[in-house]
DSSP file (Angstrom, degrees, kcal/mol; ACC not computed):
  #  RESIDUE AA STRUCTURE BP1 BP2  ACC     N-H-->O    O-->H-N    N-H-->O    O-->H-N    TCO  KAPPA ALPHA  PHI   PSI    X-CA   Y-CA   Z-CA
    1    1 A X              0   0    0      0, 0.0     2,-0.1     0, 0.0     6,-0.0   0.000 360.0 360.0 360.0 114.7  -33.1   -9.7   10.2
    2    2 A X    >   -     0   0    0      1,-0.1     3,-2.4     4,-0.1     0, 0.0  -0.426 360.0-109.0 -70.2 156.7  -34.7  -11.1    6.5
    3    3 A X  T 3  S+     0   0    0      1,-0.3    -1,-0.1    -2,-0.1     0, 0.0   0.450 122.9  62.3 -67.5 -10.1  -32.6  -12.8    4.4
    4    4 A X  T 3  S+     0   0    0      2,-0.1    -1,-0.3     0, 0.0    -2,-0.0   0.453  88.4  98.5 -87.3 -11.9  -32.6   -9.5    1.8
    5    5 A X    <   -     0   0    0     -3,-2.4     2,-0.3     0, 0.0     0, 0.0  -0.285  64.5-158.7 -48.3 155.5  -30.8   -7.5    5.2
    6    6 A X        -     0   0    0      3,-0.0     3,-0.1     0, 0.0    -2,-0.1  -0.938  20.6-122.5-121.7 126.7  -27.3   -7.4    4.6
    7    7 A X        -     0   0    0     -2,-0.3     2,-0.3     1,-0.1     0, 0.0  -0.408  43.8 -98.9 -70.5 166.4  -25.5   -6.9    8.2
    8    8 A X        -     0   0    0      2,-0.0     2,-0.6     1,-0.0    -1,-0.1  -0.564  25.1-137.3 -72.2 141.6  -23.1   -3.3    7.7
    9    9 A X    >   -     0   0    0     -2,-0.3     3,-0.6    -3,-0.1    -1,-0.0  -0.971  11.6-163.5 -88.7 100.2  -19.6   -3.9    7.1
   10   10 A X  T 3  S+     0   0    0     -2,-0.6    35,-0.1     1,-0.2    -1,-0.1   0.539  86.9  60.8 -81.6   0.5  -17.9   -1.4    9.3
   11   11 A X  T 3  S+     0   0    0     33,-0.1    -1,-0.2    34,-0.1    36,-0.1   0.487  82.7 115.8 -98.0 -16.5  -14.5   -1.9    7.2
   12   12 A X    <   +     0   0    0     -3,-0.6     2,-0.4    34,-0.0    -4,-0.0  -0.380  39.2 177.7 -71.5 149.4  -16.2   -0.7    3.8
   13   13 A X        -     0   0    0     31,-0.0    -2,-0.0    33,-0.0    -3,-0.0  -0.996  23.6-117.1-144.7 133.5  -15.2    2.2    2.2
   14   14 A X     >  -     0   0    0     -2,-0.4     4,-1.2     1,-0.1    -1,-0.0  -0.003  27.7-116.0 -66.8-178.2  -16.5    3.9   -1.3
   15   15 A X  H  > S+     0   0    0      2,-0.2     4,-2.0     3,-0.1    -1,-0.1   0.849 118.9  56.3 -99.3 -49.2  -14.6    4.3   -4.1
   16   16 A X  H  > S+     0   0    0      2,-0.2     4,-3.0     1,-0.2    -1,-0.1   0.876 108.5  48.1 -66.3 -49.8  -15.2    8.4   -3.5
   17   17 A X  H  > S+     0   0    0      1,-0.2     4,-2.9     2,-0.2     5,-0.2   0.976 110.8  55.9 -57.1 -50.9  -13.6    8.2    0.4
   18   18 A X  H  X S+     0   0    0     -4,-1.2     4,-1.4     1,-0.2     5,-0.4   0.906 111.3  37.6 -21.7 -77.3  -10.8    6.3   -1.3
   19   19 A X  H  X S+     0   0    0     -4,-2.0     4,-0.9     1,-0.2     5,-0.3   0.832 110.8  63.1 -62.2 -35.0  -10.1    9.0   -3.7
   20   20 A X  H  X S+     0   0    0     -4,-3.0     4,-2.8     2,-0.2    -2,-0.2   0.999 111.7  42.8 -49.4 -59.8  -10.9   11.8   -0.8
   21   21 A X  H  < S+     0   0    0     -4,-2.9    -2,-0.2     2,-0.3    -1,-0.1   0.550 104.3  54.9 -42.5 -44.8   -7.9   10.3    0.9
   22   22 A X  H >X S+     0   0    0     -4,-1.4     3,-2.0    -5,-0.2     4,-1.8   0.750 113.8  52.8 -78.4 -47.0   -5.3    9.8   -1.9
   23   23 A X  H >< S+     0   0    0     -4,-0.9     3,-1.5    -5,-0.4     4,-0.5   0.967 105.4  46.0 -66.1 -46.9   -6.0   13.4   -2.3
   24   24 A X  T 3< S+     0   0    0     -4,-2.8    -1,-0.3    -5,-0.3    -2,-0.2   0.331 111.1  62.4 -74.5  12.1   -5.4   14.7    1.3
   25   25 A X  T <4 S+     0   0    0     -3,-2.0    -1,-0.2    -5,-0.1     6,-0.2   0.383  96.7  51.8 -83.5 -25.8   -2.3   12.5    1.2
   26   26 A X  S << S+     0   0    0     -4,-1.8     2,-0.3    -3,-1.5    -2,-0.2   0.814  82.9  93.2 -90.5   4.6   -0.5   14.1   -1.3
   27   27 A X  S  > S-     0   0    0     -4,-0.5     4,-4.6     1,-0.1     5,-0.3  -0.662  88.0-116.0 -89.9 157.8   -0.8   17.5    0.0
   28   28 A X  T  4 S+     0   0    0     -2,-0.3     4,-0.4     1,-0.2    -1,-0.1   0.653  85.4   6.1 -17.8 -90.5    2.5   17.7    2.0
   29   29 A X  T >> S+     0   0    0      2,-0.2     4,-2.1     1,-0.2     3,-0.9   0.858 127.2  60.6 -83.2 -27.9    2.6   18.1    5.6
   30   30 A X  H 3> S+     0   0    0      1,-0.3     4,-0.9     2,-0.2    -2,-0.2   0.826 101.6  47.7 -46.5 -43.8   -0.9   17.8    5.8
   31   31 A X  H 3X S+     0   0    0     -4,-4.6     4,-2.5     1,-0.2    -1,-0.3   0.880 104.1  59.3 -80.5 -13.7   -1.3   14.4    4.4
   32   32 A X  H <> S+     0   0    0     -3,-0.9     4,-1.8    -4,-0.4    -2,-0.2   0.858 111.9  48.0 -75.4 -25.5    1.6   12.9    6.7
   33   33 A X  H >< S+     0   0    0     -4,-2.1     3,-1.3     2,-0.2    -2,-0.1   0.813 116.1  41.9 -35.1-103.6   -0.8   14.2    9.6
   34   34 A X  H 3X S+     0   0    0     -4,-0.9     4,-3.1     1,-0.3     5,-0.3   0.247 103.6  58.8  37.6 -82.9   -3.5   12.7    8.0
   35   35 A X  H >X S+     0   0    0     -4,-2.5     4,-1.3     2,-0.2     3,-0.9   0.908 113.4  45.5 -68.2 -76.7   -1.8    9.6    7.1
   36   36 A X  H <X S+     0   0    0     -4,-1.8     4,-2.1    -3,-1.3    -2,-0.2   0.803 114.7  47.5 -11.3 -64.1   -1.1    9.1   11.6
   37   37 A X  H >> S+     0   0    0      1,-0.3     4,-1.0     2,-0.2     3,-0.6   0.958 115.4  39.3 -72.3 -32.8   -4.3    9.9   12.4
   38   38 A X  H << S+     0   0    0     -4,-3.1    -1,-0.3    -3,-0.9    -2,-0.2   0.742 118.0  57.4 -63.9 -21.8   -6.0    7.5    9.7
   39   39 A X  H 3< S+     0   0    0     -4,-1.3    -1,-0.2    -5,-0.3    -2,-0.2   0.758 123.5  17.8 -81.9 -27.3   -3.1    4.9   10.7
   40   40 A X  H << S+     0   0    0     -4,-2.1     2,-0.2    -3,-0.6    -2,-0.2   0.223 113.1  74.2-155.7  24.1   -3.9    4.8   14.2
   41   41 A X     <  +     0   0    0     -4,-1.0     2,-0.2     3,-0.1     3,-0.1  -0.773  69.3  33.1-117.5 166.0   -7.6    6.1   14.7
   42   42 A X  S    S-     0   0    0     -2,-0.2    -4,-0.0     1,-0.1    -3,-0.0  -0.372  71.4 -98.2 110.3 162.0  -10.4    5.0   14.2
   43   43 A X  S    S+     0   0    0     -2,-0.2     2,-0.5   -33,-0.0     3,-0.2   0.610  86.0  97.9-130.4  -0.2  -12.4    2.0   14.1
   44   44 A X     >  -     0   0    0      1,-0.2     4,-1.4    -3,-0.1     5,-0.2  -0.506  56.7-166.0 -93.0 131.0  -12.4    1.1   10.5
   45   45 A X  H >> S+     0   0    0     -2,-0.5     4,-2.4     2,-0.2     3,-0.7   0.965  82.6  70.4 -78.1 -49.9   -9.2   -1.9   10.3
   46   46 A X  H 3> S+     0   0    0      1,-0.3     4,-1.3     2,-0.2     5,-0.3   0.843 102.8  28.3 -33.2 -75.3   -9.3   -1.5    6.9
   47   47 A X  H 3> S+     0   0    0      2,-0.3     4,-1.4     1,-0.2     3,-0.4   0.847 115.1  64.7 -62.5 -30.0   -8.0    1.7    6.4
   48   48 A X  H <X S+     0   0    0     -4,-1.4     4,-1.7    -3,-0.7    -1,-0.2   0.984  99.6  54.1 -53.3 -49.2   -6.1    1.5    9.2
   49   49 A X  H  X S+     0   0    0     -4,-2.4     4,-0.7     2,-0.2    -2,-0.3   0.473 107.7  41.8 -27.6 -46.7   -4.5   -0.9    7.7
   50   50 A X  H  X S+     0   0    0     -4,-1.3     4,-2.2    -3,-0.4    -1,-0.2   0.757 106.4  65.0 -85.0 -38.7   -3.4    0.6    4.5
   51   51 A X  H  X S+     0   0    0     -4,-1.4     4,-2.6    -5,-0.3    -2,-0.2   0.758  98.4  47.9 -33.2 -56.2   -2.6    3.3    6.2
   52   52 A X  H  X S+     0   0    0     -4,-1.7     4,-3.1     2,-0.2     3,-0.2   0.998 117.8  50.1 -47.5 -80.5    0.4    1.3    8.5
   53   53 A X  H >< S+     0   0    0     -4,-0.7     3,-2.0     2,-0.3    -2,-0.2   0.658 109.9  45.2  -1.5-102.1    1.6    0.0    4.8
   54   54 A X  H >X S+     0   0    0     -4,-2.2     4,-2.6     1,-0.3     3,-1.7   0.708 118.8  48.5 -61.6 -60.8    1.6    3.4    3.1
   55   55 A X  H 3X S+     0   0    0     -4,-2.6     4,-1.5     1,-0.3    -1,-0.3   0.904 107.9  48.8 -47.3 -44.8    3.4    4.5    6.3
   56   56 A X  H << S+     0   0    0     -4,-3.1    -1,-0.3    -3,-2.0    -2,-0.2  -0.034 109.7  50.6-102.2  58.6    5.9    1.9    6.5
   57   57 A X  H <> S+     0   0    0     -3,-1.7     4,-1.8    -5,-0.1    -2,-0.2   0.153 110.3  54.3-124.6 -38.5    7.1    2.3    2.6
   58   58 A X  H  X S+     0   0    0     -4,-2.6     4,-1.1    -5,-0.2    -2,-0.2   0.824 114.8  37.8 -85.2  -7.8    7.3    6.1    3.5
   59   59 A X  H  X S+     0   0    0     -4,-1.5     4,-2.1     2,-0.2     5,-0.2   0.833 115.4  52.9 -69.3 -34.7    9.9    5.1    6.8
   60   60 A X  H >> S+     0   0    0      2,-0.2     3,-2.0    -5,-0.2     4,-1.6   0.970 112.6  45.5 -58.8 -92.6   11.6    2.4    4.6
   61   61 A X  H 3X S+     0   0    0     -4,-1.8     4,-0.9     1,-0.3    -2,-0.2   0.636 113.7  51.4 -28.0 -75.7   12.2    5.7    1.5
   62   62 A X  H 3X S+     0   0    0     -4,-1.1     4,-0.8     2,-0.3    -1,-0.3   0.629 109.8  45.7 -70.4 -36.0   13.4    7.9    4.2
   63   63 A X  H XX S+     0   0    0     -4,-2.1     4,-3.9    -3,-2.0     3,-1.8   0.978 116.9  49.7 -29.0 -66.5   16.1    5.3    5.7
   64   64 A X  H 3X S+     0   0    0     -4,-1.6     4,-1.3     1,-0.3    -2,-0.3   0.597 110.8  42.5 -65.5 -18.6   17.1    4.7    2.6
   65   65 A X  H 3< S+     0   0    0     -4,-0.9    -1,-0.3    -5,-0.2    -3,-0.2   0.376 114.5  49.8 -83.4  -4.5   17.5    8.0    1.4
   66   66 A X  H <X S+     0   0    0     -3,-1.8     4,-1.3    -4,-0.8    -2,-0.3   0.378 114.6  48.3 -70.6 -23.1   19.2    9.2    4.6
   67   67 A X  H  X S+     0   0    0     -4,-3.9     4,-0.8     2,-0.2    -2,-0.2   0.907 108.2  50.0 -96.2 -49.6   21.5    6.1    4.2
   68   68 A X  H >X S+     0   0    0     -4,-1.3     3,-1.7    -5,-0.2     4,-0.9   0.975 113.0  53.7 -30.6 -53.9   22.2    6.9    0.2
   69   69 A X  H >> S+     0   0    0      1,-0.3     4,-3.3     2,-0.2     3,-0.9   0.964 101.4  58.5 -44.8 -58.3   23.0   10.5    2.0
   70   70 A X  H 3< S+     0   0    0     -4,-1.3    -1,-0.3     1,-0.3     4,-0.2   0.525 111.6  40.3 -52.8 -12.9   25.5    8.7    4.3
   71   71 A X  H << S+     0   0    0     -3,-1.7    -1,-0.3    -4,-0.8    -2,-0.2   0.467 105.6  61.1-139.7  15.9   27.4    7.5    1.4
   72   72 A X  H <<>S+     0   0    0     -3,-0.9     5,-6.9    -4,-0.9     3,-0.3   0.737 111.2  41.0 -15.2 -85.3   27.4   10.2   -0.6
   73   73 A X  T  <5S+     0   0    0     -4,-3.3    -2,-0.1     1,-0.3    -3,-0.1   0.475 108.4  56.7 -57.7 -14.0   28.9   12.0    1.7
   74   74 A X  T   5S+     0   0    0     -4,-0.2    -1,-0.3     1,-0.1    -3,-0.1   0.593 104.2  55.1 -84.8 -37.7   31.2    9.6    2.7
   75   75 A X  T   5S-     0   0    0     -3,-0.3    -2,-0.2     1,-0.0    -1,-0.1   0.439 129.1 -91.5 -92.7  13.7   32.4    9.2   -0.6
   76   76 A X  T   5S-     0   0    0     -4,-0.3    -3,-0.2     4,-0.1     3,-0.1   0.528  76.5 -81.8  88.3  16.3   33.2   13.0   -1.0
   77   77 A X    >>< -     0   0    0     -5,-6.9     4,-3.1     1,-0.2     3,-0.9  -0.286  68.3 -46.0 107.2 160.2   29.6   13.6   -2.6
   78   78 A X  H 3> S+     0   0    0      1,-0.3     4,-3.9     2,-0.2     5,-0.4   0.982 132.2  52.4 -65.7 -49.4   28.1   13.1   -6.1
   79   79 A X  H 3> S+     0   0    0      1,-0.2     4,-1.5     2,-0.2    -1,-0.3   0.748 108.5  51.7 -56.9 -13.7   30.8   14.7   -8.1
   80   80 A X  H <> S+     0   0    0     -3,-0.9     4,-2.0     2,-0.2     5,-0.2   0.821 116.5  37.6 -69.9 -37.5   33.3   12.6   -6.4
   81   81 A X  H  X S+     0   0    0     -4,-3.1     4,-2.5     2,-0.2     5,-0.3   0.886 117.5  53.1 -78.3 -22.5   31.4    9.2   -7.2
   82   82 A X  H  X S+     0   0    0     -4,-3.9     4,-2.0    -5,-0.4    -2,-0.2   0.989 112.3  43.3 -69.9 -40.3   30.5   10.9  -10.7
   83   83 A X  H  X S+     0   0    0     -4,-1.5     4,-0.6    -5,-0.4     3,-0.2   0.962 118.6  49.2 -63.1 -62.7   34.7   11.6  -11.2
   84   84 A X  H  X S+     0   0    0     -4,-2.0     4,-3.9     1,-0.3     5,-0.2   0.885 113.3  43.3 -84.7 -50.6   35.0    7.7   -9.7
   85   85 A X  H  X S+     0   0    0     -4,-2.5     4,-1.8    -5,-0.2     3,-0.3   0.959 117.6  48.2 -56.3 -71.1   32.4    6.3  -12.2
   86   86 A X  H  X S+     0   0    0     -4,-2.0     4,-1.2     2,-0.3    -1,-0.2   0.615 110.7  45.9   5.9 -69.0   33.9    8.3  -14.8
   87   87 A X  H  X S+     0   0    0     -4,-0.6     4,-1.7     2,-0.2    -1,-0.2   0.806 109.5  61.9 -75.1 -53.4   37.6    7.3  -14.1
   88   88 A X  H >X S+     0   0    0     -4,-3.9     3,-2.4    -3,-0.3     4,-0.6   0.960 103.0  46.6 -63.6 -63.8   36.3    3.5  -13.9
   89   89 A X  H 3X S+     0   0    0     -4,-1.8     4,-2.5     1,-0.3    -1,-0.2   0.648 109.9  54.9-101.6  -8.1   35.0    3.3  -17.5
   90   90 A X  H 3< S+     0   0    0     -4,-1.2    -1,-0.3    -5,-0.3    -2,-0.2   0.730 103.6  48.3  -7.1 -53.1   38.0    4.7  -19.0
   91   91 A X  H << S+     0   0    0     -3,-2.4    -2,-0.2    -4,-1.7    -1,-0.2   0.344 110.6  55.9-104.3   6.8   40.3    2.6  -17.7
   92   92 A X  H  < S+     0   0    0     -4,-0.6    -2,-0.2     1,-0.1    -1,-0.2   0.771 109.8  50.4 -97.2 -52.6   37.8   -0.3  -19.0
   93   93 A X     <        0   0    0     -4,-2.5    -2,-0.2     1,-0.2    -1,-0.1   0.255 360.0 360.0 -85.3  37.8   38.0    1.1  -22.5
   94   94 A X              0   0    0     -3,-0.0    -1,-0.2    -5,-0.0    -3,-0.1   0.136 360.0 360.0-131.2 360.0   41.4    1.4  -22.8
């Protein structure tokens, strides 16, 4: 190898694949495929790598929005907390 070689960087990725990616993630079910097989195929870490991430912020939202659900419901639902919220700053301005 001369000193003007650069060895390959098997983790690099263009700016273009980048944007290929983000796109085939936002279409619905397709990109949560997508998002699996790029999370946990491969050989490139990188993307793999973001990939885990971007998956575990969308299991973390989906707790949390099945547990927001859970107490919703628990509380008799949004118009029941909206009547409660309601009720509460009433009885604060009086």
């Amino acid at each position: 190898m001369s000193m003007t070689e650069r060895p390959v960087d098997r983790n690099y990725i263009s700016v273009g694949s980048w944007m290929g990616m983000m796109f085939v993630t936002a279409i619905p079910v397709i990109g949560l495929i997508m998002m699996l097989v790029w999370a946990f195929a491969g050989e490139n870490d990188s993307r793999k790598n973001y990939f885990r991430a971007i998956f575990s912020w969308v299991l973390i939202l989906v707790i949390m929005g099945v547990a927001a659900g859970l107490v919703l419901t628990h509380f008799g639902g949004i118009p029941a907390v909206q009547k409660f919220i309601e009720d509460h700053q009433v009885a604060q301005n009086q």
